[in-house]
BANUPA-646305 format. One record per atom (N, C-alpha, C, O): atom name; x, y, z. Coordinates in Angstrom, 1 decimal, decimal comma. Layout:
[r "CA" [X Y Z]] ...
This chain:
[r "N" [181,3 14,7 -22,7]] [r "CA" [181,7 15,9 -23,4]] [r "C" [181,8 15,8 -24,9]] [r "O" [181,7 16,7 -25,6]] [r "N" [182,1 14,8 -25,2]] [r "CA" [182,1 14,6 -27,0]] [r "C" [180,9 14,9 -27,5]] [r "O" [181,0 15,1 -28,8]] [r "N" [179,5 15,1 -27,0]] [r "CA" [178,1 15,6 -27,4]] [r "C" [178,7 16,9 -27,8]] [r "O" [178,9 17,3 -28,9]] [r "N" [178,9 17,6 -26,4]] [r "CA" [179,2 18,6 -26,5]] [r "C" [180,0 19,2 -27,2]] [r "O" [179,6 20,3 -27,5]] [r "N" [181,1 18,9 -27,7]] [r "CA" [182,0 19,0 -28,4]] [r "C" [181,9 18,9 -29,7]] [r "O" [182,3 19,6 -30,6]] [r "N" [181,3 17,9 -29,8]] [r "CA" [180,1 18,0 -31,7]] [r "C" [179,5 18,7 -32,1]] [r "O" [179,4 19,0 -33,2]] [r "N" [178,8 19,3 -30,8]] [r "CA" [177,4 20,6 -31,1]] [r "C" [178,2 21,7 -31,0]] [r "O" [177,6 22,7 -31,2]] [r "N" [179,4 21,8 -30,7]] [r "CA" [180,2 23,5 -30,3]] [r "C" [180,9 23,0 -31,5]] [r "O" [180,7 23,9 -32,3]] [r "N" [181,5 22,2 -32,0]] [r "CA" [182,1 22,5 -33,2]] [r "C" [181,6 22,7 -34,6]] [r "O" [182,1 23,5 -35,5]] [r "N" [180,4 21,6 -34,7]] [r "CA" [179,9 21,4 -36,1]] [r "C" [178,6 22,6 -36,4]] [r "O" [177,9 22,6 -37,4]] [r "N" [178,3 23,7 -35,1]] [r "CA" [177,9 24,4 -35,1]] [r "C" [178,1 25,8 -36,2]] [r "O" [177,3 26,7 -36,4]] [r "N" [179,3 25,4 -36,7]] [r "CA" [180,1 26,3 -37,4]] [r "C" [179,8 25,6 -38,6]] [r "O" [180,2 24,5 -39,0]] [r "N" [179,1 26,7 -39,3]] [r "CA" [179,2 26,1 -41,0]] [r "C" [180,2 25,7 -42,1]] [r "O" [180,0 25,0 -43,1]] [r "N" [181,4 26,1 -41,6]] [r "CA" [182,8 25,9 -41,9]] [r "C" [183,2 24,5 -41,4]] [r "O" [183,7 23,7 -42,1]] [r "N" [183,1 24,4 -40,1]] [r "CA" [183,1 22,9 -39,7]] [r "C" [182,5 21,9 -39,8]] [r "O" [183,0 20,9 -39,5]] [r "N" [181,1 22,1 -40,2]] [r "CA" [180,2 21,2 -40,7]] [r "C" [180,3 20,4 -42,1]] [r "O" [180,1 19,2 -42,2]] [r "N" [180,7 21,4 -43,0]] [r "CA" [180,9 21,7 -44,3]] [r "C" [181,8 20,4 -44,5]] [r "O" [181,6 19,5 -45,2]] [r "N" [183,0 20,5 -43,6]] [r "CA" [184,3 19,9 -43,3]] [r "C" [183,9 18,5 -43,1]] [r "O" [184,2 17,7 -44,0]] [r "N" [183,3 18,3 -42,1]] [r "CA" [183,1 16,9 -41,2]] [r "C" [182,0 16,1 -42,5]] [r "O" [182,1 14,9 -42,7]] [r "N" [181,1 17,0 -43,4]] [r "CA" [180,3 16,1 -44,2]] [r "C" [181,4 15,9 -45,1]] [r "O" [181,5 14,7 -45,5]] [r "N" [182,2 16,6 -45,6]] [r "CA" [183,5 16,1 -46,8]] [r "C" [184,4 15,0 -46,3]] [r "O" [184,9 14,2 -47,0]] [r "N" [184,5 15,0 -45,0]] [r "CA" [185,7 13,9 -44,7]] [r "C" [184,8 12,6 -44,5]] [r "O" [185,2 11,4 -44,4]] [r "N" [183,7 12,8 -44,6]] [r "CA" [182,5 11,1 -44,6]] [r "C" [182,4 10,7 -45,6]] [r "O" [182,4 9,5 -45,8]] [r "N" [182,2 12,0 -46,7]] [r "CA" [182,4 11,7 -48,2]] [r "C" [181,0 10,3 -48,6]] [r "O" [180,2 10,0 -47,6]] [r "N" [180,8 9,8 -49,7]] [r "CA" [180,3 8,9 -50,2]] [r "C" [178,5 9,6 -50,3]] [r "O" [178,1 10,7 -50,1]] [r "N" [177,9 8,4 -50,6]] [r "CA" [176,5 8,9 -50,9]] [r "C" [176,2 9,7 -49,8]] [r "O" [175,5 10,7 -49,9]] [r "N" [176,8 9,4 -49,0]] [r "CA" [175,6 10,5 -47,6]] [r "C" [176,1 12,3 -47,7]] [r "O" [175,4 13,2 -47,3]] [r "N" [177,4 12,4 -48,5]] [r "CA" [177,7 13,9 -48,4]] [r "C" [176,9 14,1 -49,6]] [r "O" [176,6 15,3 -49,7]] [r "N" [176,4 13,2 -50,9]] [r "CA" [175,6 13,5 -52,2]] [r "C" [174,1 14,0 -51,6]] [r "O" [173,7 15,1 -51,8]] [r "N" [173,3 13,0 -50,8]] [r "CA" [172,7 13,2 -50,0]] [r "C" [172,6 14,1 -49,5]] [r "O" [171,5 14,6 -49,7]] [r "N" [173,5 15,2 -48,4]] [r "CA" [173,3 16,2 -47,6]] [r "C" [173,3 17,1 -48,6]] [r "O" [172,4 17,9 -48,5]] [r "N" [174,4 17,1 -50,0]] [r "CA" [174,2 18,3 -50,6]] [r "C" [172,7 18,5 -51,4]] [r "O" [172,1 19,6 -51,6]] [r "N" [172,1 17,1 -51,9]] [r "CA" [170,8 17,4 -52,0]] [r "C" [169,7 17,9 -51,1]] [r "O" [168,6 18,3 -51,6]] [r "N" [169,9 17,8 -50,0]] [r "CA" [169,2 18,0 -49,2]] [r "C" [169,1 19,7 -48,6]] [r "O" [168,2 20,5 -48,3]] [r "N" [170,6 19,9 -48,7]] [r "CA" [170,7 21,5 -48,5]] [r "C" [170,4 22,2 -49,5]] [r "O" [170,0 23,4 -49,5]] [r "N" [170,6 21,3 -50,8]] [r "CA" [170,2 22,2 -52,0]] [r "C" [168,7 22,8 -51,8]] [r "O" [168,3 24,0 -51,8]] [r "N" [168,1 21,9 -51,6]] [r "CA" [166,1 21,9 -52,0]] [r "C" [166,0 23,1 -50,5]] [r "O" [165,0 23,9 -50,2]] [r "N" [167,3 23,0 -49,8]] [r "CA" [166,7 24,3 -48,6]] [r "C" [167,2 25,4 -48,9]] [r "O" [166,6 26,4 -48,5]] [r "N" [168,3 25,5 -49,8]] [r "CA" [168,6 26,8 -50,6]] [r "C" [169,7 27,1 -49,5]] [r "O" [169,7 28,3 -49,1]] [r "N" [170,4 26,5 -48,9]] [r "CA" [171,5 26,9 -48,4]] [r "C" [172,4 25,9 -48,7]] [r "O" [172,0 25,0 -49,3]] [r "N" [174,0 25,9 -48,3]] [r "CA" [175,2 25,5 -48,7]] [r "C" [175,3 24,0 -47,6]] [r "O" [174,7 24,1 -46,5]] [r "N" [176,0 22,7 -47,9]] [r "CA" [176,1 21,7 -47,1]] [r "C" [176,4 22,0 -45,7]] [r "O" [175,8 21,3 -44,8]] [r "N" [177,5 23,3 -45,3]] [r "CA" [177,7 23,6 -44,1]] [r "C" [176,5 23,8 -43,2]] [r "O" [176,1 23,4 -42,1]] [r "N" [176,3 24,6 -43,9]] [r "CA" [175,0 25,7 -43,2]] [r "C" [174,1 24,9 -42,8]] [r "O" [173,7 24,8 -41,6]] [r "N" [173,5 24,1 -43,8]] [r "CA" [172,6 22,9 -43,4]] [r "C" [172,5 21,8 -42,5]] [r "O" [171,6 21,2 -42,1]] [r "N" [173,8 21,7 -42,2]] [r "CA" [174,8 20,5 -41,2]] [r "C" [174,7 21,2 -39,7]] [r "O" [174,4 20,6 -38,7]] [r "N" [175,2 22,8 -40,1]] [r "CA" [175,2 23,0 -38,7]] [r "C" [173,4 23,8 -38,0]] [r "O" [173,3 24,2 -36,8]] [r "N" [172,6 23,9 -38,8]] [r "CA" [171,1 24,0 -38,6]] [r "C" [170,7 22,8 -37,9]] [r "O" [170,6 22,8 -36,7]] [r "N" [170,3 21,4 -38,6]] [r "CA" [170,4 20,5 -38,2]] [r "C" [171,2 20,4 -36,0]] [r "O" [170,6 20,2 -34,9]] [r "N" [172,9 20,9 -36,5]] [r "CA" [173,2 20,5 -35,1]] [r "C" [172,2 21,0 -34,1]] [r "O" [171,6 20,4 -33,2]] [r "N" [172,2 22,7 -34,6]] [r "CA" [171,6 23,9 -33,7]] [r "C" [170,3 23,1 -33,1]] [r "O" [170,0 22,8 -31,9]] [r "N" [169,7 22,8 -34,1]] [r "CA" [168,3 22,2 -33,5]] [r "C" [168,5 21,3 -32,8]] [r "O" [167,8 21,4 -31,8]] [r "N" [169,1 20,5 -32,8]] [r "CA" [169,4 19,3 -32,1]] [r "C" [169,7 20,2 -30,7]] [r "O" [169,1 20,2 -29,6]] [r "N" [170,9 20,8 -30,9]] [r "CA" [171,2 21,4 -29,2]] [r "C" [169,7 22,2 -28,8]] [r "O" [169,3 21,8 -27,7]] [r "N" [169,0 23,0 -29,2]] [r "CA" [167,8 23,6 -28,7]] [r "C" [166,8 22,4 -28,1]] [r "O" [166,2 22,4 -27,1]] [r "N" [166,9 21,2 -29,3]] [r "CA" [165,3 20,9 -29,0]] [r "C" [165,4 19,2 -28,1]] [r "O" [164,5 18,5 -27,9]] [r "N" [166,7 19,1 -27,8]] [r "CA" [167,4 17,6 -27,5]] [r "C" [167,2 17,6 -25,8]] [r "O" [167,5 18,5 -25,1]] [r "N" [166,8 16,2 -25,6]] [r "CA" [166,0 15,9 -24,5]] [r "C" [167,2 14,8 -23,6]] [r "O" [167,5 13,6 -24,0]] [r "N" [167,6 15,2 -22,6]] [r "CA" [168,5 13,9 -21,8]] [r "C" [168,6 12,6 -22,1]] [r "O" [169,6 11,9 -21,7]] [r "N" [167,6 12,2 -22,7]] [r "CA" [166,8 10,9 -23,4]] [r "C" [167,7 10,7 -24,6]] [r "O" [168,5 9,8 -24,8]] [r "N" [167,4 11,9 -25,4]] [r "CA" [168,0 11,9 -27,0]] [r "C" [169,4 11,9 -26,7]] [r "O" [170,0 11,0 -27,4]] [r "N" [170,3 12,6 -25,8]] [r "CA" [171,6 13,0 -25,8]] [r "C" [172,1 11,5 -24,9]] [r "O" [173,3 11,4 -24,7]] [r "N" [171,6 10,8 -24,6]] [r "CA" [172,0 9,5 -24,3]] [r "C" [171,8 8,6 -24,6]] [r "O" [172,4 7,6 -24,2]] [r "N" [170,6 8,4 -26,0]] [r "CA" [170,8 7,8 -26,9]] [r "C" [171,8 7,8 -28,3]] [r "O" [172,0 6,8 -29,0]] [r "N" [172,3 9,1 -28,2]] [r "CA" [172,9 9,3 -29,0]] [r "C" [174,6 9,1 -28,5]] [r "O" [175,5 9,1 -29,4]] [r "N" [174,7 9,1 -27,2]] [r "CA" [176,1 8,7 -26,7]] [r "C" [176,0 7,4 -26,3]] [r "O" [176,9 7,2 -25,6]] [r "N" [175,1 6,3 -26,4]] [r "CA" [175,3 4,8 -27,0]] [r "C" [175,7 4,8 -28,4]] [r "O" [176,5 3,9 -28,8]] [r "N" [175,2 5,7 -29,2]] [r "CA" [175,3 5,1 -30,8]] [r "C" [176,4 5,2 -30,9]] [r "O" [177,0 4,2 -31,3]] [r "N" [177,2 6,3 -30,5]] [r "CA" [178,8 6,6 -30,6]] [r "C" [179,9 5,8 -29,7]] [r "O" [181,0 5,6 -30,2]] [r "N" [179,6 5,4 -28,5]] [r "CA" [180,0 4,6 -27,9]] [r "C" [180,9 3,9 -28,8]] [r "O" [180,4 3,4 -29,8]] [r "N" [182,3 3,9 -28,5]] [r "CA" [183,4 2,8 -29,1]] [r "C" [183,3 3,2 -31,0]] [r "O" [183,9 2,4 -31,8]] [r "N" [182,7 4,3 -31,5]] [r "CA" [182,8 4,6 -32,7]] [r "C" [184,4 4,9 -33,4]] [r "O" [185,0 5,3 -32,4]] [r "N" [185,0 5,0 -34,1]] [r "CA" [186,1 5,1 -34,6]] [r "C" [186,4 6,8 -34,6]] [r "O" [187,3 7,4 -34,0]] [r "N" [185,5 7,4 -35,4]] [r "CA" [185,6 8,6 -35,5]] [r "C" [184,0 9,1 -35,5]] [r "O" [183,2 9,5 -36,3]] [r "N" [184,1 8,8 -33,8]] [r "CA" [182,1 9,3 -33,1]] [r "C" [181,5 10,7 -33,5]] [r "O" [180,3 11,1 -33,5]] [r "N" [182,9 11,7 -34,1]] [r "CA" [182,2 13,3 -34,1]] [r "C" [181,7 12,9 -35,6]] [r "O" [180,5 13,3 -35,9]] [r "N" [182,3 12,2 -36,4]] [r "CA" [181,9 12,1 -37,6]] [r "C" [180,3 11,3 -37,7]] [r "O" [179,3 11,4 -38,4]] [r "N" [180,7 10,2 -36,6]] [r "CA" [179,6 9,4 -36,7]] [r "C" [178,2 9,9 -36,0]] [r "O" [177,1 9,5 -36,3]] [r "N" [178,5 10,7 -34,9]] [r "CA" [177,2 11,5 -34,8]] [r "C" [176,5 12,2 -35,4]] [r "O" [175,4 12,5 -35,1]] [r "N" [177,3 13,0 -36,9]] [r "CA" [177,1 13,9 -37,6]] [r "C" [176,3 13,0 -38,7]] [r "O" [175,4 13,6 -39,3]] [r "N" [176,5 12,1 -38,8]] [r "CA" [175,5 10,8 -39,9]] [r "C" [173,9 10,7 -38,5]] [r "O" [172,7 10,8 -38,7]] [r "N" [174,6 10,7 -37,7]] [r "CA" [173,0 10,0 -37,1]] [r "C" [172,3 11,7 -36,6]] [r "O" [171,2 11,8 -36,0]] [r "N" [172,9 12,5 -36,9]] [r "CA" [172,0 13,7 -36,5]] [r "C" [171,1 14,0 -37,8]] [r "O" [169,9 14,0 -37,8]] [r "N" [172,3 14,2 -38,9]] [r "CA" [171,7 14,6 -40,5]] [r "C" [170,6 13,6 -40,7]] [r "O" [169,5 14,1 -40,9]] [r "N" [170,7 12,2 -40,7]] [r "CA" [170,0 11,2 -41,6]] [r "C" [168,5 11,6 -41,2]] [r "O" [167,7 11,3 -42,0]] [r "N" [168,2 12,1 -40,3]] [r "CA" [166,5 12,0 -40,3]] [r "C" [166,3 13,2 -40,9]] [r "O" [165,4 13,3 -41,7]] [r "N" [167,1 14,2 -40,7]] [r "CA" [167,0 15,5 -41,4]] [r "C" [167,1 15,9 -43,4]] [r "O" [167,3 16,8 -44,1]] [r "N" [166,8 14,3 -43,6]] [r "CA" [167,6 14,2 -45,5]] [r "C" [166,2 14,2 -46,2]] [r "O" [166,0 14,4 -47,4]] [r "N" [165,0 14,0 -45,2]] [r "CA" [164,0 14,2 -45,8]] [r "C" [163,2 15,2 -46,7]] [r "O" [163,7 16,3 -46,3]] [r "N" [162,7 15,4 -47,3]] [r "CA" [161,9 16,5 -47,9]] [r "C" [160,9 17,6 -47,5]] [r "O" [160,8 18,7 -48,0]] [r "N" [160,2 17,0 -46,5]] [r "CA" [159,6 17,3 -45,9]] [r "C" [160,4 17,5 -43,9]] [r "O" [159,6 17,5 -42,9]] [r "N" [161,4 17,6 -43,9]] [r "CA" [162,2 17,7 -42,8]] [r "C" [162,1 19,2 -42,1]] [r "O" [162,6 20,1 -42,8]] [r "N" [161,6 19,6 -41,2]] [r "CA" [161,7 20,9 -40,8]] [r "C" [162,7 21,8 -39,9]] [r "O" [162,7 21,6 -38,6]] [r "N" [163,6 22,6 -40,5]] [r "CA" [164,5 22,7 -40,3]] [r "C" [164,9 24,7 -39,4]] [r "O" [164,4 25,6 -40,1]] [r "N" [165,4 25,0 -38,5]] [r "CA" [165,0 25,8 -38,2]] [r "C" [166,0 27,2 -38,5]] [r "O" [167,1 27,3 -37,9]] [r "N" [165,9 27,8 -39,1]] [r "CA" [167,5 29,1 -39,3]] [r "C" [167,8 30,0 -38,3]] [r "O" [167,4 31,2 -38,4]] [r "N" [168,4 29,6 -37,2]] [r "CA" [168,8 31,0 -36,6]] [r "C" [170,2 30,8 -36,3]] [r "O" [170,9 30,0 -35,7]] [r "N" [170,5 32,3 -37,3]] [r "CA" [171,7 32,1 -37,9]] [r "C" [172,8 33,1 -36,8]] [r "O" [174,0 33,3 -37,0]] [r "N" [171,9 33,8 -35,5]] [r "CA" [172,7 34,0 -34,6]] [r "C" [172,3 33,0 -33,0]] [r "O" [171,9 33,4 -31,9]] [r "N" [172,6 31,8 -33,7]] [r "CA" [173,0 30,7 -32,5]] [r "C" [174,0 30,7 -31,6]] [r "O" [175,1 30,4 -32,2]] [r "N" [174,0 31,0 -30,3]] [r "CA" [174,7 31,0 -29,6]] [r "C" [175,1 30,0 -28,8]] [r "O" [174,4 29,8 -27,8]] [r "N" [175,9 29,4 -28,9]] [r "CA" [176,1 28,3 -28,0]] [r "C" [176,2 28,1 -26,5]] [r "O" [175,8 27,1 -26,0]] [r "N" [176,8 28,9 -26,1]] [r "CA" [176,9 29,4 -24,5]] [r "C" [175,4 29,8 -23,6]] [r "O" [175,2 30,0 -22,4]] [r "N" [174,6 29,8 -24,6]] [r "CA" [173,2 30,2 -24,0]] [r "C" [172,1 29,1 -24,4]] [r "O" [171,2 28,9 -23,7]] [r "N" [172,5 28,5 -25,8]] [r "CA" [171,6 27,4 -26,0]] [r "C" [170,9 26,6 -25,5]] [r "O" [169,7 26,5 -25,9]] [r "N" [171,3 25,7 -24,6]] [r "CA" [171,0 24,5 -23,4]] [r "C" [170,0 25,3 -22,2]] [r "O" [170,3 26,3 -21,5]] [r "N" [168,9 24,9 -22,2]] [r "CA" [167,9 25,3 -21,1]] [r "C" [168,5 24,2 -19,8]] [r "O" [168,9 23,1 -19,8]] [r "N" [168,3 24,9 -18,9]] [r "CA" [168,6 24,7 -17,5]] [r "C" [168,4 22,9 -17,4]] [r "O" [167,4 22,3 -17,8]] [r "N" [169,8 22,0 -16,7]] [r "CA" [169,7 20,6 -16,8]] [r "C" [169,9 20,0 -18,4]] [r "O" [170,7 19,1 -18,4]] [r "N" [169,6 20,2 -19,4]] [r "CA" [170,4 20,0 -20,5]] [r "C" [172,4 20,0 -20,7]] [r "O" [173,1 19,4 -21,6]] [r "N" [172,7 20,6 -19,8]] [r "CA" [174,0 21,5 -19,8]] [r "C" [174,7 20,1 -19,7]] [r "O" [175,5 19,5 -20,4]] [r "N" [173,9 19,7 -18,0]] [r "CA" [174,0 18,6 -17,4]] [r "C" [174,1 17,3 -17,8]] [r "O" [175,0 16,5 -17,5]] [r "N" [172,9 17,2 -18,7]] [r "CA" [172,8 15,9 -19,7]] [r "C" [173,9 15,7 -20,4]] [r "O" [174,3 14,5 -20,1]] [r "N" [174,6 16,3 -21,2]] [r "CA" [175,9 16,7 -21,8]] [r "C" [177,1 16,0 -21,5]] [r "O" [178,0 15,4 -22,2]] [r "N" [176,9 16,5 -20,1]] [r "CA" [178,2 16,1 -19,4]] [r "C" [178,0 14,4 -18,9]] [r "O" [178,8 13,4 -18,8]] [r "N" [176,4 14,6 -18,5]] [r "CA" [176,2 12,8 -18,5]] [r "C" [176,5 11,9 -19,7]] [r "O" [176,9 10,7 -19,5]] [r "N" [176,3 12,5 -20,9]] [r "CA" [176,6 11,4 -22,1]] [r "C" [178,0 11,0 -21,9]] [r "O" [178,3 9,8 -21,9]] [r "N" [178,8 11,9 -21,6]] [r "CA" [180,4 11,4 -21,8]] [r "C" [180,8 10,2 -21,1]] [r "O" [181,9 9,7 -21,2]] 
């Protein structure tokens, strides 16, 4: 459920915003360059990033990604580094839909995956 719980909270540009400030250091300089060149704000871009991840994230990925966090100190934060970092690129393609629903997001067995990472 902590997958889950990352993508339902950091889904919020307000919470996003948040979780990159409390990581602080090069990587939040980073994200804000990176949201800069997209013309939206560090939140907004943080939680784009999540969205995509919940749309396009494969049982594979969501269980790779609950090894990385595995025994992490603070995993919501640290998932939020391994979601952003491939997304810091310039050429990164990133998708806006800015009426993301989360309750509908997950196609059928995804839901499931979710609950497997925990």
């Amino acid at each position: 459920m902590l997958i889950a719980d990352m993508i339902h909270s950091c889904s919020n540009a307000n919470v996003a915003g948040a979780a990159v400030a409390c990581i602080g250091g090069n990587f939040a300089d980073r994200v804000a360059c990176a949201a800069d060149r997209k013309g939206v704000d560090v939140g907004h871009f943080v939680s784009l990033v999540v969205r995509d991840f919940a749309r396009a994230s494969t049982p594979e990925a969501i269980g790779a990604l609950a090894h990385e966090l595995a025994g992490a100190d603070q995993p919501i934060l640290q998932g939020i580094v391994q979601l952003v970092e491939p997304a810091l690129g310039a050429d990164a393609l990133i998708v806006d839909d800015r009426n993301f629903d989360f309750a509908t997001a997950f196609p059928a067995g995804l839901g499931g995956a979710l609950v497997w990472a925990h």
